[in-house]
C-alpha positions, -999 to 999 in steps of 0.1 A, spaced: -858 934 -920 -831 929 -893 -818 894 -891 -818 880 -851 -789 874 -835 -781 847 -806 -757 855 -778 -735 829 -775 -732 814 -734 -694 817 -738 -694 858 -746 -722 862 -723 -721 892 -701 -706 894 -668 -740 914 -654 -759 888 -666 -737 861 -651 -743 879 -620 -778 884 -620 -784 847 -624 -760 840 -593 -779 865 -574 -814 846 -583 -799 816 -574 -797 829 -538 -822 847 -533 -844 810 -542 -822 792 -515 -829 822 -493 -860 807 -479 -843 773 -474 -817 789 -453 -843 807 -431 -861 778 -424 -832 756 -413 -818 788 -392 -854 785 -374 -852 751 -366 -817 751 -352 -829 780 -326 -857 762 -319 -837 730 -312 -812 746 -296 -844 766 -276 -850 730 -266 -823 714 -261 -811 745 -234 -848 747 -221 -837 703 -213 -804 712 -196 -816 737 -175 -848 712 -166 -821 683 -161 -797 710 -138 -824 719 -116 -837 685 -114 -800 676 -103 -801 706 -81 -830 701 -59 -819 664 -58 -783 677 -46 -808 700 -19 -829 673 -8 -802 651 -1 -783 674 19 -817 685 41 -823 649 48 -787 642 55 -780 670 80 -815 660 97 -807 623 98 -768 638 110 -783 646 135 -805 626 146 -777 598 149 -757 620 168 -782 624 195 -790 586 188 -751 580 196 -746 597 226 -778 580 246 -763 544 227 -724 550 238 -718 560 271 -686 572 281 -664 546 296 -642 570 312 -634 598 331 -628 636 320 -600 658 333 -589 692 326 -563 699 303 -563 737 305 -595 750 302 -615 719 283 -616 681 293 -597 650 274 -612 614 280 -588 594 300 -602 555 301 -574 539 328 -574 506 337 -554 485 363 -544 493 397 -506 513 404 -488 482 412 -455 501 416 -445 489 381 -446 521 358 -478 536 347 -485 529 307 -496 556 285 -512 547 254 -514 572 225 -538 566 191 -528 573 155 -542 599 136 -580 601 140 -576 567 170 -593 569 202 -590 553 236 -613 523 222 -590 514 196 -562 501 225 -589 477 237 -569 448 234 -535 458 246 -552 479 273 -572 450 292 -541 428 286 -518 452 304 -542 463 332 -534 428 343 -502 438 354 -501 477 362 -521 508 353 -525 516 314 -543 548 304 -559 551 275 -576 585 258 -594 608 234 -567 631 220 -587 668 220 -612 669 189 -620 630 192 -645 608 211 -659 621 241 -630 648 244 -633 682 245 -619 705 211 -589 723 217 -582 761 209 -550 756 202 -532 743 169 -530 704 162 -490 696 168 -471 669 183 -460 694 210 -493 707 221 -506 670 222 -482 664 243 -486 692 271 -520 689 273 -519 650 275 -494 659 308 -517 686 320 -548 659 318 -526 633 339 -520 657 366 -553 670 368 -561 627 374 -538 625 397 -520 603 375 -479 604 381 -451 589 365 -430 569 359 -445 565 323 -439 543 301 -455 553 267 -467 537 238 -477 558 204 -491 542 171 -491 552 142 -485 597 145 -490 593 186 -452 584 180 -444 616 175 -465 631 207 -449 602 229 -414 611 214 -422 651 224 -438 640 258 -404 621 265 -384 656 255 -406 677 277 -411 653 307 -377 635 304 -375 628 343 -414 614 342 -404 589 314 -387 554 317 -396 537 284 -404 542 248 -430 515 225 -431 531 188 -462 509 175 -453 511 138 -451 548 147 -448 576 122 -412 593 110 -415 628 114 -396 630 77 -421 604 62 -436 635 44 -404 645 25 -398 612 14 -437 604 -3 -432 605 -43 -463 626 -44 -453 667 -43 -472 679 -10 -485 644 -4 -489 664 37 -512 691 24 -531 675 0 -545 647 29 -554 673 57 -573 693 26 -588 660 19 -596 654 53 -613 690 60 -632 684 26 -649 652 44 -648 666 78 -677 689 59 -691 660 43 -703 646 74 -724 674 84 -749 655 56 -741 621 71 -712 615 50 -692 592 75 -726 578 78 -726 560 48 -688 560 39 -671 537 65 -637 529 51 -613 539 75 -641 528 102 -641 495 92 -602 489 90 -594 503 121 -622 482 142 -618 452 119 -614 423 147 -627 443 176 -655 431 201 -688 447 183 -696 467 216 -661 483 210 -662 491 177 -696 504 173 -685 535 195 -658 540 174 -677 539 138 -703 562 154 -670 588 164 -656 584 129 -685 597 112 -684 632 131 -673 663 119 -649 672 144 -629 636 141 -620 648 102 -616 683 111 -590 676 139 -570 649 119 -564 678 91 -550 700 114 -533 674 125 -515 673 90 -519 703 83 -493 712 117 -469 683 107 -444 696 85 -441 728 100 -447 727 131 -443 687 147 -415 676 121 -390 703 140 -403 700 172 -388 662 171 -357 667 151 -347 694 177 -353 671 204 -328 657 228 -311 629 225 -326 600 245 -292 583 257 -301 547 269 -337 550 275 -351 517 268 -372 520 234 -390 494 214 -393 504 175 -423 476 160 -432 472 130 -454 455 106 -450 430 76 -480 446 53 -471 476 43 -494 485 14 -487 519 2 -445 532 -2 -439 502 24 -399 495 14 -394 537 23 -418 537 55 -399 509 68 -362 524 63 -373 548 84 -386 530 110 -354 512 111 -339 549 122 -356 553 149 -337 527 160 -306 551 167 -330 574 190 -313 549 216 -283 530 226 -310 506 243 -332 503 213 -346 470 197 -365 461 166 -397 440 161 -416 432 130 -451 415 137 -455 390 107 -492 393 91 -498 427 107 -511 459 87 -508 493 103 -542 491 113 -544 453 126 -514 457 148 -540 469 179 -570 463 159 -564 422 160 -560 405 190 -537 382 181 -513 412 172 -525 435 198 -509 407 221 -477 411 204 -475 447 214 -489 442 250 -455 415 250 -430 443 236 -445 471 265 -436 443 290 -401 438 279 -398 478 283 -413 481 315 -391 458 333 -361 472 315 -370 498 328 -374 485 363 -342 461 362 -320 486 345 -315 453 324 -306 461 286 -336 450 264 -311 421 247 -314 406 280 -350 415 286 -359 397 257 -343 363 268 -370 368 298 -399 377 274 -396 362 243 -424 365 218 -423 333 196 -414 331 163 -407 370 165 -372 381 143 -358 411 167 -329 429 163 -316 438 190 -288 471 198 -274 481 227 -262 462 262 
Protein backbone atom coordinates (compact mmCIF):
# COMPACT_ATOMS: atom_id res chain seq x y z
CA UNK A 1 0.00 0.00 0.00
CA UNK A 2 1.27 3.42 -1.21
CA UNK A 3 1.55 5.93 1.48
CA UNK A 4 -0.39 9.52 0.37
CA UNK A 5 1.37 12.40 -0.19
CA UNK A 6 0.40 16.25 0.36
CA UNK A 7 1.56 18.91 -1.94
CA UNK A 8 2.78 21.49 -0.12
CA UNK A 9 1.11 25.38 -1.20
CA UNK A 10 4.68 26.64 -1.36
CA UNK A 11 5.98 23.97 -4.34
CA UNK A 12 2.66 24.17 -5.79
CA UNK A 13 2.55 24.19 -9.56
CA UNK A 14 2.64 27.14 -11.64
CA UNK A 15 -0.54 25.62 -13.96
CA UNK A 16 -2.31 25.22 -11.02
CA UNK A 17 -1.61 28.73 -9.73
CA UNK A 18 -2.91 29.76 -12.95
CA UNK A 19 -5.93 27.82 -13.20
CA UNK A 20 -7.13 29.23 -9.88
CA UNK A 21 -6.46 32.91 -11.22
CA UNK A 22 -8.29 32.19 -14.23
CA UNK A 23 -11.51 30.90 -11.99
CA UNK A 24 -11.20 33.84 -10.12
CA UNK A 25 -12.10 35.77 -13.21
CA UNK A 26 -14.14 34.04 -14.94
CA UNK A 27 -16.59 34.31 -11.25
CA UNK A 28 -16.11 38.29 -11.37
CA UNK A 29 -16.91 37.97 -15.04
CA UNK A 30 -20.64 38.35 -14.49
CA UNK A 31 -20.06 41.21 -12.11
CA UNK A 32 -18.24 43.13 -14.68
CA UNK A 33 -20.93 42.52 -17.31
CA UNK A 34 -23.50 43.75 -15.17
CA UNK A 35 -21.86 47.05 -14.18
CA UNK A 36 -20.77 47.50 -18.03
CA UNK A 37 -24.76 47.28 -18.65
CA UNK A 38 -25.62 49.80 -16.36
CA UNK A 39 -23.05 52.36 -17.29
CA UNK A 40 -24.55 52.11 -21.08
CA UNK A 41 -27.70 52.33 -19.86
CA UNK A 42 -26.95 55.40 -17.70
CA UNK A 43 -25.00 56.91 -20.05
CA UNK A 44 -28.17 55.85 -22.70
CA UNK A 45 -29.91 58.12 -20.25
CA UNK A 46 -28.11 60.60 -19.38
CA UNK A 47 -27.35 61.42 -23.50
CA UNK A 48 -31.20 60.63 -24.20
CA UNK A 49 -31.50 64.01 -21.13
CA UNK A 50 -29.06 66.21 -22.91
CA UNK A 51 -30.34 65.90 -26.19
CA UNK A 52 -34.18 66.41 -24.45
CA UNK A 53 -32.56 69.50 -22.49
CA UNK A 54 -30.78 70.84 -26.12
CA UNK A 55 -33.83 70.75 -27.95
CA UNK A 56 -35.80 72.07 -25.27
CA UNK A 57 -33.21 75.06 -25.26
CA UNK A 58 -33.52 74.96 -29.01
CA UNK A 59 -37.01 75.51 -29.71
CA UNK A 60 -36.98 78.02 -26.75
CA UNK A 61 -33.95 79.82 -28.67
CA UNK A 62 -36.74 79.47 -32.00
CA UNK A 63 -39.59 80.74 -30.29
CA UNK A 64 -38.04 83.57 -28.96
CA UNK A 65 -36.62 84.71 -32.08
CA UNK A 66 -40.20 84.15 -34.11
CA UNK A 67 -41.85 86.27 -31.55
CA UNK A 68 -39.07 88.80 -31.46
CA UNK A 69 -38.85 89.45 -35.22
CA UNK A 70 -42.84 89.64 -35.22
CA UNK A 71 -43.01 92.00 -32.30
CA UNK A 72 -39.73 93.86 -34.36
CA UNK A 73 -41.84 94.50 -36.41
CA UNK A 74 -44.73 95.36 -35.20
CA UNK A 75 -43.00 98.31 -33.20
CA UNK A 76 -41.44 99.43 -36.19
CA UNK A 77 -44.61 100.07 -38.01
CA UNK A 78 -45.92 101.21 -34.38
CA UNK A 79 -42.96 103.80 -34.50
CA UNK A 80 -43.25 105.33 -37.60
CA UNK A 81 -47.31 106.26 -37.24
CA UNK A 82 -46.03 107.36 -33.30
CA UNK A 83 -42.86 109.65 -34.62
CA UNK A 84 -43.42 111.75 -37.32
CA UNK A 85 -40.67 113.36 -39.03
CA UNK A 86 -39.91 116.78 -37.79
CA UNK A 87 -38.07 117.71 -40.74
CA UNK A 88 -37.46 117.99 -44.17
CA UNK A 89 -35.60 115.41 -46.73
CA UNK A 90 -33.16 116.52 -49.35
CA UNK A 91 -31.18 114.80 -51.82
CA UNK A 92 -27.76 113.86 -51.23
CA UNK A 93 -27.00 112.02 -54.47
CA UNK A 94 -29.45 109.70 -55.16
CA UNK A 95 -31.11 109.03 -51.53
CA UNK A 96 -32.51 111.72 -48.91
CA UNK A 97 -30.75 112.83 -45.46
CA UNK A 98 -33.10 114.45 -42.71
CA UNK A 99 -32.24 118.06 -42.27
CA UNK A 100 -34.38 119.50 -39.07
CA UNK A 101 -33.36 123.52 -39.46
CA UNK A 102 -34.46 125.97 -37.20
CA UNK A 103 -34.18 129.78 -37.02
CA UNK A 104 -34.47 132.31 -39.70
CA UNK A 105 -30.95 133.46 -41.86
CA UNK A 106 -30.37 136.47 -39.89
CA UNK A 107 -27.20 137.30 -41.81
CA UNK A 108 -25.20 135.86 -38.91
CA UNK A 109 -23.56 132.48 -40.21
CA UNK A 110 -25.65 129.44 -40.72
CA UNK A 111 -24.83 126.59 -37.82
CA UNK A 112 -24.31 123.10 -38.76
CA UNK A 113 -24.79 120.64 -36.16
CA UNK A 114 -23.20 117.15 -36.56
CA UNK A 115 -24.07 113.92 -34.05
CA UNK A 116 -21.57 111.38 -32.63
CA UNK A 117 -21.49 108.03 -33.68
CA UNK A 118 -25.07 106.51 -33.83
CA UNK A 119 -26.58 110.61 -32.75
CA UNK A 120 -29.36 112.05 -34.67
CA UNK A 121 -30.77 115.44 -35.31
CA UNK A 122 -32.93 114.98 -31.93
CA UNK A 123 -30.08 114.62 -29.79
CA UNK A 124 -29.09 118.62 -30.56
CA UNK A 125 -32.45 119.50 -29.11
CA UNK A 126 -31.21 121.68 -26.65
CA UNK A 127 -28.48 123.60 -28.29
CA UNK A 128 -30.61 123.72 -31.43
CA UNK A 129 -33.81 125.69 -30.06
CA UNK A 130 -31.28 127.88 -28.05
CA UNK A 131 -29.44 128.93 -31.15
CA UNK A 132 -32.34 129.24 -33.54
CA UNK A 133 -32.91 132.18 -31.33
CA UNK A 134 -30.27 133.98 -32.89
CA UNK A 135 -29.66 132.55 -36.61
CA UNK A 136 -30.39 129.35 -38.47
CA UNK A 137 -28.93 125.98 -37.01
CA UNK A 138 -29.43 122.79 -38.98
CA UNK A 139 -29.64 119.81 -37.45
CA UNK A 140 -29.71 116.01 -39.24
CA UNK A 141 -29.80 112.27 -39.72
CA UNK A 142 -26.35 111.29 -40.89
CA UNK A 143 -27.28 108.47 -43.91
CA UNK A 144 -28.26 105.00 -42.11
CA UNK A 145 -30.02 106.91 -39.00
CA UNK A 146 -33.44 108.26 -38.12
CA UNK A 147 -35.63 109.11 -40.85
CA UNK A 148 -32.52 109.26 -43.44
CA UNK A 149 -32.03 107.39 -46.25
CA UNK A 150 -28.98 104.36 -46.27
CA UNK A 151 -26.11 105.31 -48.22
CA UNK A 152 -24.34 102.96 -50.91
CA UNK A 153 -21.34 104.27 -50.24
CA UNK A 154 -18.72 103.34 -47.34
CA UNK A 155 -19.10 105.01 -43.80
CA UNK A 156 -15.98 107.60 -43.68
CA UNK A 157 -15.52 111.01 -42.32
CA UNK A 158 -15.02 112.12 -45.97
CA UNK A 159 -18.11 110.72 -47.56
CA UNK A 160 -20.18 112.16 -44.55
CA UNK A 161 -18.97 115.08 -45.35
CA UNK A 162 -19.85 115.49 -49.16
CA UNK A 163 -23.02 114.19 -48.83
CA UNK A 164 -23.83 116.42 -45.83
CA UNK A 165 -22.71 119.48 -48.54
CA UNK A 166 -24.67 117.91 -51.38
CA UNK A 167 -27.92 117.77 -48.81
CA UNK A 168 -27.45 121.59 -47.98
CA UNK A 169 -27.38 122.61 -51.47
CA UNK A 170 -30.15 120.53 -52.58
CA UNK A 171 -32.09 122.85 -49.34
CA UNK A 172 -30.96 125.71 -50.61
CA UNK A 173 -28.99 126.11 -47.57
CA UNK A 174 -25.52 128.31 -48.16
CA UNK A 175 -22.77 129.29 -46.16
CA UNK A 176 -21.06 130.76 -44.30
CA UNK A 177 -21.09 127.74 -41.92
CA UNK A 178 -20.21 127.52 -38.79
CA UNK A 179 -20.06 123.87 -37.62
CA UNK A 180 -20.32 122.05 -34.59
CA UNK A 181 -19.41 118.02 -34.39
CA UNK A 182 -19.65 115.89 -31.15
CA UNK A 183 -18.31 113.29 -30.33
CA UNK A 184 -16.87 111.34 -34.24
CA UNK A 185 -19.06 114.30 -36.16
CA UNK A 186 -15.65 116.09 -35.29
CA UNK A 187 -14.00 114.48 -37.67
CA UNK A 188 -16.79 114.94 -40.61
CA UNK A 189 -16.91 118.80 -39.54
CA UNK A 190 -12.99 118.93 -39.59
CA UNK A 191 -13.14 117.12 -43.40
CA UNK A 192 -16.18 119.47 -44.35
CA UNK A 193 -13.84 122.47 -43.37
CA UNK A 194 -10.91 120.87 -45.78
CA UNK A 195 -13.32 120.34 -48.70
CA UNK A 196 -15.48 123.47 -48.34
CA UNK A 197 -12.71 125.84 -46.84
CA UNK A 198 -14.30 129.11 -48.47
CA UNK A 199 -17.96 127.96 -47.10
CA UNK A 200 -16.59 127.66 -43.47
CA UNK A 201 -16.01 130.50 -40.87
CA UNK A 202 -15.86 128.62 -37.59
CA UNK A 203 -14.97 125.33 -35.91
CA UNK A 204 -16.97 123.96 -32.27
CA UNK A 205 -15.30 120.35 -31.45
CA UNK A 206 -18.03 119.14 -28.76
CA UNK A 207 -15.66 116.82 -26.87
CA UNK A 208 -15.00 115.62 -30.47
CA UNK A 209 -13.17 112.52 -31.36
CA UNK A 210 -9.06 112.39 -32.24
CA UNK A 211 -8.67 110.75 -35.32
CA UNK A 212 -5.54 108.85 -33.49
CA UNK A 213 -7.72 107.93 -30.44
CA UNK A 214 -7.63 104.32 -31.82
CA UNK A 215 -3.78 103.87 -31.78
CA UNK A 216 -3.53 105.11 -28.37
CA UNK A 217 -6.54 102.52 -26.63
CA UNK A 218 -4.51 99.80 -24.47
CA UNK A 219 -6.76 97.24 -25.96
CA UNK A 220 -4.96 95.64 -29.46
CA UNK A 221 -7.65 96.52 -32.29
CA UNK A 222 -9.91 98.19 -29.62
CA UNK A 223 -11.45 99.93 -33.63
CA UNK A 224 -12.34 96.52 -35.01
CA UNK A 225 -13.44 94.78 -32.27
CA UNK A 226 -16.41 97.67 -31.54
CA UNK A 227 -17.78 97.90 -35.17
CA UNK A 228 -17.79 93.72 -35.02
CA UNK A 229 -19.55 94.30 -31.83
CA UNK A 230 -21.74 96.72 -33.15
CA UNK A 231 -22.73 94.57 -36.51
CA UNK A 232 -23.24 91.61 -34.00
CA UNK A 233 -26.22 93.76 -32.27
CA UNK A 234 -27.13 95.49 -35.39
CA UNK A 235 -28.39 91.64 -36.12
CA UNK A 236 -29.71 91.32 -32.66
CA UNK A 237 -32.28 93.81 -33.31
CA UNK A 238 -33.93 92.09 -36.00
CA UNK A 239 -35.46 89.95 -32.75
CA UNK A 240 -36.09 93.11 -30.90
CA UNK A 241 -32.80 93.24 -29.32
CA UNK A 242 -32.57 97.20 -28.94
CA UNK A 243 -36.07 96.59 -27.80
CA UNK A 244 -35.25 95.35 -24.66
CA UNK A 245 -31.49 96.43 -24.27
CA UNK A 246 -31.52 100.29 -23.89
CA UNK A 247 -28.17 101.19 -22.58
CA UNK A 248 -26.79 103.50 -24.95
CA UNK A 249 -30.53 104.78 -25.42
CA UNK A 250 -30.89 105.75 -22.16
CA UNK A 251 -27.57 107.74 -21.71
CA UNK A 252 -27.72 109.53 -24.66
CA UNK A 253 -31.50 110.87 -24.00
CA UNK A 254 -30.98 111.03 -20.23
CA UNK A 255 -32.34 114.74 -19.44
CA UNK A 256 -34.20 115.22 -22.69
CA UNK A 257 -37.95 116.28 -22.97
CA UNK A 258 -39.85 112.70 -23.16
CA UNK A 259 -41.35 113.70 -26.59
CA UNK A 260 -37.64 114.01 -27.79
CA UNK A 261 -36.26 111.16 -26.52
CA UNK A 262 -38.81 108.62 -27.26
CA UNK A 263 -38.04 109.12 -31.05
CA UNK A 264 -34.74 108.57 -30.40
CA UNK A 265 -35.00 105.15 -28.23
CA UNK A 266 -37.37 103.87 -30.88
CA UNK A 267 -34.30 104.81 -33.74
CA UNK A 268 -31.73 103.12 -31.49
CA UNK A 269 -33.39 99.90 -31.45
CA UNK A 270 -33.18 99.48 -35.45
CA UNK A 271 -30.99 97.45 -37.36
CA UNK A 272 -29.69 99.89 -39.65
CA UNK A 273 -28.60 102.43 -36.58
CA UNK A 274 -25.99 99.46 -35.34
CA UNK A 275 -25.15 98.45 -38.80
CA UNK A 276 -24.17 102.09 -39.95
CA UNK A 277 -22.16 102.93 -36.67
CA UNK A 278 -19.87 99.69 -37.49
CA UNK A 279 -19.04 100.82 -40.63
CA UNK A 280 -18.58 103.78 -39.24
CA UNK A 281 -15.64 102.09 -37.22
CA UNK A 282 -15.05 99.83 -39.25
CA UNK A 283 -13.85 103.00 -42.12
CA UNK A 284 -11.94 104.92 -39.22
CA UNK A 285 -8.56 103.70 -39.17
CA UNK A 286 -8.22 103.31 -42.65
CA UNK A 287 -9.98 105.32 -44.32
CA UNK A 288 -11.15 108.78 -41.92
CA UNK A 289 -7.91 108.75 -39.64
CA UNK A 290 -5.85 109.81 -43.08
CA UNK A 291 -8.33 111.72 -44.62
CA UNK A 292 -7.83 114.28 -41.52
CA UNK A 293 -4.12 114.00 -40.90
CA UNK A 294 -3.65 114.94 -44.63
CA UNK A 295 -5.83 117.79 -44.25
CA UNK A 296 -4.86 121.42 -44.58
CA UNK A 297 -3.87 123.38 -42.16
CA UNK A 298 -6.66 125.71 -40.83
CA UNK A 299 -4.46 129.03 -40.29
CA UNK A 300 -6.55 131.37 -37.93
CA UNK A 301 -9.96 129.97 -38.42
CA UNK A 302 -11.62 130.55 -35.20
CA UNK A 303 -12.12 126.95 -33.38
CA UNK A 304 -13.46 126.04 -30.09
CA UNK A 305 -11.95 122.62 -28.69
CA UNK A 306 -14.71 121.63 -25.37
CA UNK A 307 -14.41 119.24 -23.33
CA UNK A 308 -15.77 117.37 -20.49
CA UNK A 309 -14.77 116.71 -16.78
CA UNK A 310 -16.16 112.83 -16.57
CA UNK A 311 -14.28 110.98 -18.57
CA UNK A 312 -14.95 107.37 -17.61
CA UNK A 313 -13.08 105.03 -19.74
CA UNK A 314 -8.92 105.99 -20.68
CA UNK A 315 -10.06 109.71 -19.75
CA UNK A 316 -6.26 111.17 -18.83
CA UNK A 317 -5.27 109.88 -22.75
CA UNK A 318 -8.71 111.07 -24.49
CA UNK A 319 -8.12 114.35 -23.03
CA UNK A 320 -4.30 114.88 -24.18
CA UNK A 321 -5.59 114.63 -27.29
CA UNK A 322 -8.20 116.85 -27.12
CA UNK A 323 -5.75 119.33 -25.89
CA UNK A 324 -4.04 118.95 -29.62
CA UNK A 325 -6.55 119.80 -31.38
CA UNK A 326 -5.88 122.87 -29.98
CA UNK A 327 -2.80 123.49 -32.50
CA UNK A 328 -5.38 122.88 -35.60
CA UNK A 329 -5.45 126.85 -35.12
CA UNK A 330 -3.64 129.91 -34.15
CA UNK A 331 -7.25 131.14 -33.04
CA UNK A 332 -8.13 128.13 -31.03
CA UNK A 333 -9.47 128.09 -27.39
CA UNK A 334 -10.11 125.50 -24.74
CA UNK A 335 -13.22 124.73 -22.59
CA UNK A 336 -13.85 122.02 -20.09
CA UNK A 337 -17.63 121.85 -18.95
CA UNK A 338 -17.33 120.81 -15.15
CA UNK A 339 -19.93 117.80 -14.36
CA UNK A 340 -20.33 116.93 -18.09
CA UNK A 341 -19.97 113.23 -19.43
CA UNK A 342 -19.59 112.76 -23.19
CA UNK A 343 -23.03 112.05 -23.41
CA UNK A 344 -24.63 114.85 -21.03
CA UNK A 345 -22.70 117.58 -22.72
CA UNK A 346 -25.96 118.03 -25.36
CA UNK A 347 -28.03 115.54 -23.62
CA UNK A 348 -28.48 117.99 -20.34
CA UNK A 349 -29.60 121.22 -20.61
CA UNK A 350 -27.80 122.76 -18.33
CA UNK A 351 -24.63 121.65 -20.38
CA UNK A 352 -26.23 121.83 -23.70
CA UNK A 353 -26.29 125.67 -22.84
CA UNK A 354 -22.65 125.68 -22.32
CA UNK A 355 -22.08 124.62 -25.84
CA UNK A 356 -24.88 126.85 -27.36
CA UNK A 357 -22.51 129.76 -25.34
CA UNK A 358 -19.11 128.46 -26.97
CA UNK A 359 -20.91 128.44 -30.89
CA UNK A 360 -21.81 132.11 -30.02
CA UNK A 361 -18.32 133.16 -29.15
CA UNK A 362 -17.31 131.48 -32.66
CA UNK A 363 -19.91 133.00 -34.61
CA UNK A 364 -19.17 136.45 -33.86
CA UNK A 365 -15.45 135.79 -34.10
CA UNK A 366 -16.20 135.04 -36.94
CA UNK A 367 -18.21 137.96 -37.86
CA UNK A 368 -15.89 140.67 -35.93
CA UNK A 369 -12.67 139.08 -37.12
CA UNK A 370 -12.10 139.57 -33.23
CA UNK A 371 -9.62 136.85 -31.86
CA UNK A 372 -11.68 134.46 -29.52
CA UNK A 373 -9.46 135.84 -26.28
CA UNK A 374 -11.33 138.91 -26.96
CA UNK A 375 -14.56 137.21 -27.85
CA UNK A 376 -14.66 135.56 -24.67
CA UNK A 377 -14.46 138.92 -22.56
CA UNK A 378 -17.92 139.58 -24.60
CA UNK A 379 -19.35 136.09 -23.85
CA UNK A 380 -18.16 134.72 -20.83
CA UNK A 381 -19.56 131.51 -19.51
CA UNK A 382 -19.36 131.65 -15.71
CA UNK A 383 -17.30 129.81 -13.65
CA UNK A 384 -15.87 128.20 -17.01
CA UNK A 385 -11.61 127.70 -16.84
CA UNK A 386 -10.65 128.39 -20.75
CA UNK A 387 -7.50 128.51 -22.12
CA UNK A 388 -7.20 130.61 -24.39
CA UNK A 389 -4.33 130.70 -27.78
CA UNK A 390 -4.03 132.95 -30.33
CA UNK A 391 -4.71 137.03 -30.73
Amino acid sequence: MQPSTTLNPATESPRNTEAKRIAKIAKLLPVIGIALLVVVVLAAIAFAWVRVVMLIIGALIAGAAVIGGLYQAYAVRRDRRAHARPGVLADAGGFNLHLLVMGEDTGKPTVILEGGMAAFALNWHWAQTELAQDTRVVAYDRAGFGWSDTSPSRRDAQTCARELRAALSSAGITGPYVLAGWSFGGLVVRVFADLYPNEVVGLVLVDASHPDQWKHMPIPNADRILARMMRFQGELCRFGYGRVVKGAAKLITSGMPPDIAAPIVAHTALRSCWVTESQQAAAWNDHSRPQINTAKPLGDLPVMVLGVSEQPLFGDELTRLQDELMDLSSNSARRIVEGATHESLVARSEYAAQVSQSIRQVILAAQTGQPLASVQQAIQAEHQPVIRRGG
